[in-house]
C-alpha positions in Angstrom: 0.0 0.0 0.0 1.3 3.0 -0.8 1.0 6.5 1.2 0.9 9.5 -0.7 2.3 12.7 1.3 1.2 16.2 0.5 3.7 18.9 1.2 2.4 22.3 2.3 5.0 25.1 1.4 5.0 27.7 3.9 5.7 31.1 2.4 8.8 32.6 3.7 7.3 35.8 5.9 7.5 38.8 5.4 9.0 41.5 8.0 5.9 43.1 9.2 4.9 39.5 9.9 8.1 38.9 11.9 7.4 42.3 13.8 3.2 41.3 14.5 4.4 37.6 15.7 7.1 39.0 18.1 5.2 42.1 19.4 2.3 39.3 19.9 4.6 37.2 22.0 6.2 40.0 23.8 2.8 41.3 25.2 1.6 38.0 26.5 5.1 37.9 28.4 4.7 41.5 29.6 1.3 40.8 30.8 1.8 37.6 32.2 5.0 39.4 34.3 2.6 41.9 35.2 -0.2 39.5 36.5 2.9 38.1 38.6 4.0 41.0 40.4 0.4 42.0 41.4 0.0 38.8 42.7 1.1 39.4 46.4 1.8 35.1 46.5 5.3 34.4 44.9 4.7 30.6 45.3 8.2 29.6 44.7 7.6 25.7 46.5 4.3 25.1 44.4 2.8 24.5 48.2 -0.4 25.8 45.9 -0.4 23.3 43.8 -2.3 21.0 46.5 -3.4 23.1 49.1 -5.5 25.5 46.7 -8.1 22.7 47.2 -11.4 23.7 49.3 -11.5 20.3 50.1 -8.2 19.5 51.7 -8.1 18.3 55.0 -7.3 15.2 57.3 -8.4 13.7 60.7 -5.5 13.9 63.2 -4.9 11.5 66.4 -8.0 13.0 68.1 -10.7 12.4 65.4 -10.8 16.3 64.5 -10.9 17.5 61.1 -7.6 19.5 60.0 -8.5 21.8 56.9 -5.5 22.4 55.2 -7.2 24.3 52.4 -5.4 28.0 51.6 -7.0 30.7 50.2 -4.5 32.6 48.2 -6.5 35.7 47.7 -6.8 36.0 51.4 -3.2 35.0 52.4 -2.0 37.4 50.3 -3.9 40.2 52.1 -2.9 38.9 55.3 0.0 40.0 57.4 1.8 37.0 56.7 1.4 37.6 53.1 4.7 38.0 51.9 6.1 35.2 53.9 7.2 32.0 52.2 5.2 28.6 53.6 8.8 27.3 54.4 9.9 30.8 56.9 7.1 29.3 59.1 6.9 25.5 58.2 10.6 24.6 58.2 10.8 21.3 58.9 8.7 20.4 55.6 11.2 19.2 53.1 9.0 15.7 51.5 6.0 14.7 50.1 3.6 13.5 51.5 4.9 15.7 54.5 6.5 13.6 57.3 7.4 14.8 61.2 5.5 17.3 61.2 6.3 20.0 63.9 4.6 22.9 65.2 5.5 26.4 63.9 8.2 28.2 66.1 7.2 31.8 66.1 10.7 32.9 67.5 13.0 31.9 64.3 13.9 34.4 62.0 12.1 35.3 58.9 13.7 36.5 55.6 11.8 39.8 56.1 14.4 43.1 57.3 13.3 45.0 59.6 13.4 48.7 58.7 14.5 49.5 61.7 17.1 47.3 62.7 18.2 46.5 58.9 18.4 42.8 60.8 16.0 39.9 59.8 12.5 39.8 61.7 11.7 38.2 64.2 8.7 37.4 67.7 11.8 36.3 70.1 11.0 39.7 71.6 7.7 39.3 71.9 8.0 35.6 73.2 10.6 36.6 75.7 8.5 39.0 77.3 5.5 36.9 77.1 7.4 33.6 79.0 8.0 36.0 81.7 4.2 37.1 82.3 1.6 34.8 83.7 0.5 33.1 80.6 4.0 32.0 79.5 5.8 28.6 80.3 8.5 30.3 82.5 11.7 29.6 82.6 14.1 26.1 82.3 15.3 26.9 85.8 11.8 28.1 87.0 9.0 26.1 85.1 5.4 26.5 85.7 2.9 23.9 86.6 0.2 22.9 84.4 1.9 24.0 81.4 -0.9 22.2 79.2 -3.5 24.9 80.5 -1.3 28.2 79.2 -2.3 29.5 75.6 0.3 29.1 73.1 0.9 32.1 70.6 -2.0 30.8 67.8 -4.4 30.6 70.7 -5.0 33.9 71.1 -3.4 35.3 67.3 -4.4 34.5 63.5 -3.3 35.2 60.1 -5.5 38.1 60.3 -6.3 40.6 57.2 -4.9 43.8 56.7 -7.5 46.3 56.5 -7.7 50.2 55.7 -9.5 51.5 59.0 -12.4 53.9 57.8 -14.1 56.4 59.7 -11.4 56.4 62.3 -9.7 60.3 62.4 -11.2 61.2 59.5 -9.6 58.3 57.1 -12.5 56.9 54.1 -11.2 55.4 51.3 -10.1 58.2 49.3 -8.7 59.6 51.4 -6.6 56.5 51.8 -6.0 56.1 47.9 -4.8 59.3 47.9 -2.3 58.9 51.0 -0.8 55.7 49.3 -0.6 58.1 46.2 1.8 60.3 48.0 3.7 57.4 50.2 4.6 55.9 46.2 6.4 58.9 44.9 8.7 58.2 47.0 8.5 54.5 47.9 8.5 53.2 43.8 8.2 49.9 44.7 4.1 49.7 44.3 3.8 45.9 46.4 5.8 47.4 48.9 4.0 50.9 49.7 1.1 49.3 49.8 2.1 46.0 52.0 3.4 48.9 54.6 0.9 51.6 54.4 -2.0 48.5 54.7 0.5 47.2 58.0 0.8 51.2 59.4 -3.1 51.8 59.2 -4.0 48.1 60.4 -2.1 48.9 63.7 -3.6 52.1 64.4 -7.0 50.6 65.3 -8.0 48.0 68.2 -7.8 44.3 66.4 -10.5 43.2 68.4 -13.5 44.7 70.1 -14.7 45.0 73.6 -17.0 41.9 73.2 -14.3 39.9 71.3 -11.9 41.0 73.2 -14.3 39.6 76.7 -15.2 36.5 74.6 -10.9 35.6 74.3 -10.1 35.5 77.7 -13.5 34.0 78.7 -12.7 31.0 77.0 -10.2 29.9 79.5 -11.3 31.9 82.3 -14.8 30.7 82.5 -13.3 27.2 83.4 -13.8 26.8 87.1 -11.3 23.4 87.0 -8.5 25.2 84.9 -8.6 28.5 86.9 -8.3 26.4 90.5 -5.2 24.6 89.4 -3.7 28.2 89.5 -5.1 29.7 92.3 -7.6 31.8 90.4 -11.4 32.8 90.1 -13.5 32.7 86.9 -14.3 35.3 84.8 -17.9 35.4 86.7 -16.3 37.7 89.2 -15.6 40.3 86.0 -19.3 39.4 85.1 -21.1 40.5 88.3 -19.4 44.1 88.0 -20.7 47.3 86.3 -17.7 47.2 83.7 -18.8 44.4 81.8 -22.6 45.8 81.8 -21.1 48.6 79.7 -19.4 46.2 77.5 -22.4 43.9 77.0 -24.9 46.6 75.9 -22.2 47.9 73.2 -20.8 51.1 74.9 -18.6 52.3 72.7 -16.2 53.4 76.1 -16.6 49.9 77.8 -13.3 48.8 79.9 -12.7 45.0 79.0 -10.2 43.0 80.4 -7.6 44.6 78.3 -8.2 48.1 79.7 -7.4 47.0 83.4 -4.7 44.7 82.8 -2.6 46.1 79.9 -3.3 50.1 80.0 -1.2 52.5 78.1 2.8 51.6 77.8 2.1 47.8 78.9 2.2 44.7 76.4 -0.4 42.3 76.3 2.6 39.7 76.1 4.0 40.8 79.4 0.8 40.7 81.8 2.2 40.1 84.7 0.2 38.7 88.3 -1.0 41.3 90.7 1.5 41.4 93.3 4.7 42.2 90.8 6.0 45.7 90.9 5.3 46.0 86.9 2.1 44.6 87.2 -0.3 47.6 85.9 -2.8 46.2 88.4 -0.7 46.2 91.4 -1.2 48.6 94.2 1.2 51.4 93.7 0.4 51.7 89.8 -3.4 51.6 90.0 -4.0 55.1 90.1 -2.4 55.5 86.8 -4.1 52.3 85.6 -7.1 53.7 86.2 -6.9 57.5 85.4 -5.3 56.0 81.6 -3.3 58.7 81.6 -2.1 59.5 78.0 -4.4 56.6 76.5 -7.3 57.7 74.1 -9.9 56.0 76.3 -11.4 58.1 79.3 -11.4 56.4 82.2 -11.2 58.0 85.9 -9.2 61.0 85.0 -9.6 62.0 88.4 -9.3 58.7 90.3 -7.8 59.1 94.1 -5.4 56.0 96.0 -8.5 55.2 98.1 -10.6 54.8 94.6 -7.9 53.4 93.2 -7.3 50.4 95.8 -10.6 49.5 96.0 -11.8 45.7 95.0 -12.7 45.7 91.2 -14.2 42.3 90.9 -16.8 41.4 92.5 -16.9 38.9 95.5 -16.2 35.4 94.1 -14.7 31.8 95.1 -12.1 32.8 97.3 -14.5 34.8 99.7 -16.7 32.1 99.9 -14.0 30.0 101.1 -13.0 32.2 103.8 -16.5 32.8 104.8 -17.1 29.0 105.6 -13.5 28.1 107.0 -10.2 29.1 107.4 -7.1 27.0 105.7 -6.6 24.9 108.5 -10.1 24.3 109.5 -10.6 23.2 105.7 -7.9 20.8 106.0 -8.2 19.7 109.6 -12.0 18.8 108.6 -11.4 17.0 105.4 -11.6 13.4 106.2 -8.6 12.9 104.0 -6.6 15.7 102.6 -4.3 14.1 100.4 -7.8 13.2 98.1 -8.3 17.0 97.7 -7.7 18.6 94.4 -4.7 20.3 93.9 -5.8 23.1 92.4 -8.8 22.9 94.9 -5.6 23.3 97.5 -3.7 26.1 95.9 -7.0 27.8 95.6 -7.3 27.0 99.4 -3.9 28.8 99.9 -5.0 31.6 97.5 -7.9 32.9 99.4 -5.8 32.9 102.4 -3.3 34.6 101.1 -5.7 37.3 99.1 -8.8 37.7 100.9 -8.7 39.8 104.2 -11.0 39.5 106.8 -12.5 42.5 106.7 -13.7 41.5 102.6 -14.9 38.3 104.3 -17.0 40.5 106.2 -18.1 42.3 103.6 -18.7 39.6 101.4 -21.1 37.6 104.4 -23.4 41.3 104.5 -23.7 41.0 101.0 -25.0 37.9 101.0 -27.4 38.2 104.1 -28.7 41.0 102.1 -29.0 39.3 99.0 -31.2 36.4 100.9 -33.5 39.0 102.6 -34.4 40.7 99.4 -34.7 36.8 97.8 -37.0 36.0 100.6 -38.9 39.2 100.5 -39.7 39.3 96.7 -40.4 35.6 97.1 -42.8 36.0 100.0 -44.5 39.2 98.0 -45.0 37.2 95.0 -45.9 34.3 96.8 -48.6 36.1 98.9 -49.7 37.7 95.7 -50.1 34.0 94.3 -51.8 32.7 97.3 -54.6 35.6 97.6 -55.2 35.6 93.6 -55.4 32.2 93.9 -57.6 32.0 97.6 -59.7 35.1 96.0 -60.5 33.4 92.4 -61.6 29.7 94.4 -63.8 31.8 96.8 -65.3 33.3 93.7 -66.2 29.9 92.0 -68.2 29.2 95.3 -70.2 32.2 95.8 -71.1 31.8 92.4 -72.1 27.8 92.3 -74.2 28.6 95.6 -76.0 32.0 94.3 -79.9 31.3 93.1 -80.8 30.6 89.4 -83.1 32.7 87.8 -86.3 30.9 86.1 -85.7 30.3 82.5 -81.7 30.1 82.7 -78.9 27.4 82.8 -76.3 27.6 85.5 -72.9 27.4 84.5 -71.0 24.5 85.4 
């Protein structure tokens, strides 16, 4: 069988078709480069190329779904946008990953810091936040019950950079216009904008007053976890006149942050009320709660005596020294070594922290509380009682009156 094969001559082009082909192929390239440098995600480990999935996810050693999915829209407006998956997730170096270990916030990223001209990096942050009382402590001086303190993705996220608006005066043209100026000078476009969206982002409150209440609730609402240190639940914050502004929205609500990290404290370094640089100890309350040279008003005019006065209402440890001393608590326990430790240390707490003249306090409260209970009960109840006494007497005078001829009586 034979095959017959056609051959098409291609006409040798001409120059203008040399210069159409290559202009052609240069503008793809050009906008192709362009896409790339507006796209904030320079995925230079093709991470992407499986965890762009919505889908992606896996049950870990606990049963609990892990979604693994990344939006890259989102990342790249995030404040770790810029970052490469490996800065964080160093110890990824196969596929499928293997040994997978938690991010360490302290290492160094490939980012400079302006100020320094020295690579980035939290190990300031962390420092001061192993030294406060929600950090591990020290190698020499751990701290107990290290698997009830938050780690630093407990209380942060990726979060998104956003313009503030209506704050000072700042809309959105007015911040178009701003990044307008800050790129005659800064050229590099990703840059001005990564920084100016970082500057603005920081000049606001990340959280609000509820969110803010909602964080720290989530550990301090547990009664177990709070006696294994000593402490009281958030109810004691609860029962007080600061959190009823903060529940019905007031805009100048104190939350927990305004008490214990005031202006020129770090929320990484809260430190436990009888430290010298604890902004709730004694000697620096009257600046805690004046807020001197903060933006919030608080008691501009607040006094020592106002100052030193009990903030959170009377809680757990009260209670305890209203129905027994230390040693009468442990003399009277059939068997004290069967007590919970925290239950102990919260024990020793209360004896330490609650003077007698609060316990007093505390027991009038609660006298008074019962007498209004038993009044308002007894009102209501005698209310009840002569509604109730009033409606059968009623029914009887009205079975026993006389029926008129020609009508039915009631039943």
């Amino acid at each position: 069988m034979k095959i017959s094969i056609q051959h098409t001559i291609i006409p040798p082009m001409s120059g203008l078709m040399h210069a159409c082909i290559f202009s052609a192929f240069y503008l793809i390239l050009m906008v192709g480069s362009a896409g790339a440098e507006t796209n904030l995600v320079t995925d230079t480990e093709n991470c992407l190329l499986c965890h762009r999935y919505p889908g992606m996810g896996r049950f870990d050693e606990t049963g609990k779904k892990r979604i693994l999915y990344i939006n890259e829209k989102k990342f790249a407006a995030s404040v770790h946008g810029k970052l490469k998956c490996k800065s964080c997730h160093a110890s990824l170096n196969e596929i499928p990953h293997k040994d997978v270990k938690k991010v360490d916030c302290t290492t160094n990223c490939h980012i400079i810091e302006p100020s320094t001209q020295k690579e980035f990096s939290h190990s300031n942050m962390a420092g001061k936040f192993r030294a406060g009382v929600h950090g591990m402590g020290s190698d020499e001086n751990p701290k107990p019950f290290k698997e009830d303190l938050p780690s630093c993705k407990y209380c942060h996220s990726n979060r998104i950079n956003k313009i503030p608006t209506g704050m000072m005066g700042m809309t959105e043209d007015l911040s178009k216009e701003t990044l307008t100026r800050c790129k005659g000078c800064h050229t590099e476009e990703q840059w001005a904008q990564r920084f100016y969206a970082h500057f603005t982002n920081r000049m606001r409150q990340k959280r609000s007053h509820e969110e803010i209440v909602a964080l720290c609730t989530s550990c301090h609402e547990d009664k177990e976890k709070m006696a294994r240190h000593g402490l009281e639940t958030i109810e004691t914050y609860k029962d007080t006149f600061h959190w009823t502004q903060v529940k019905y929205g007031v805009e100048n609500a104190p939350d927990c942050l305004s008490c214990h990290v005031p202006v020129g404290y770090s929320a990484h370094d809260i430190r436990p009320r009888k430290d010298p640089l604890s902004a709730i100890n004694t000697a620096n309350r009257v600046n805690t709660c004046s807020n001197q040279g903060g933006t919030q008003s608080c008691h501009g005019n607040a006094t020592y005596a106002f100052a030193t006065g009990r903030v959170h209402a009377y809680g757990a440890k009260a209670l305890i020294m209203a129905k027994d001393s230390f040693s009468n608590v442990m003399k009277n326990s059939k068997d004290a070594a069967a007590i919970n430790p925290g239950d102990k240390l919260l024990i020793e707490r209360a004896k330490q922290d609650v003077p007698r003249r609060e316990v007093v306090h505390y027991i009038v409260l609660r006298l008074i509380r019962l007498f209004y209970q038993i009044l308002i009960g007894s009102i209501i109840g005698g209310m009840c009682l002569h509604q109730g006494l009033h409606y059968l007497r009623t029914r009887k005078k009205h079975k026993k009156a006389p029926v008129a001829p020609g009508t039915k009586k009631d039943s």
